[in-house]
N, C-alpha and C positions, 0 to 999 in steps of 0.2 A: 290156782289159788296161791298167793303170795302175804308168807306171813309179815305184820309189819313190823315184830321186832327184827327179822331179820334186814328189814328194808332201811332201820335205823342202825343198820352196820352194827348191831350186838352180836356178842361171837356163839359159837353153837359147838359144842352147850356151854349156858350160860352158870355164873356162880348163883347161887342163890344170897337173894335181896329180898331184905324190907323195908317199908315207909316206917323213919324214923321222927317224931315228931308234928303227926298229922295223919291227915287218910289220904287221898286219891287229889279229889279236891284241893289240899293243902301243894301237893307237889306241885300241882298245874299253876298255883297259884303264886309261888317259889314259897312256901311257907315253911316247906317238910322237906326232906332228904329222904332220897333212897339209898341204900348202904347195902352192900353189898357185904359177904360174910367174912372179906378179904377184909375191910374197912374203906375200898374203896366206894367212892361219891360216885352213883353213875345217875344220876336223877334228870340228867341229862337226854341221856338215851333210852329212857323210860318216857 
C-alpha cells in the first residue's frame, strides 16, 4: 500500500496545515489555500 501523500513528494513527517479560506472543495477548486504552520502555501501538494 502506497500512501499518496507520500507519492506527491510531501516530506515525512509533514508540518501541520490548514485550509485557509474554504474547506476541501474550495482548494480543489483554487478557492482556499492550505498553509502550512510555517506560513508556507503548499495547497499544491495537497
Amino acid at each position: 500500500m502506497v500512501c499518496p501523500k507520500v507519492l506527491a513528494s510531501l516530506p515525512i513527517p509533514r508540518n501541520l496545515a490548514e485550509i485557509i479560506g474554504g474547506n476541501g472543495e474550495d482548494v480543489w477548486c483554487g478557492r482556499a489555500r492550505v498553509i502550512e504552520n510555517t506560513g508556507a502555501d503548499c495547497h499544491r501538494g495537497i
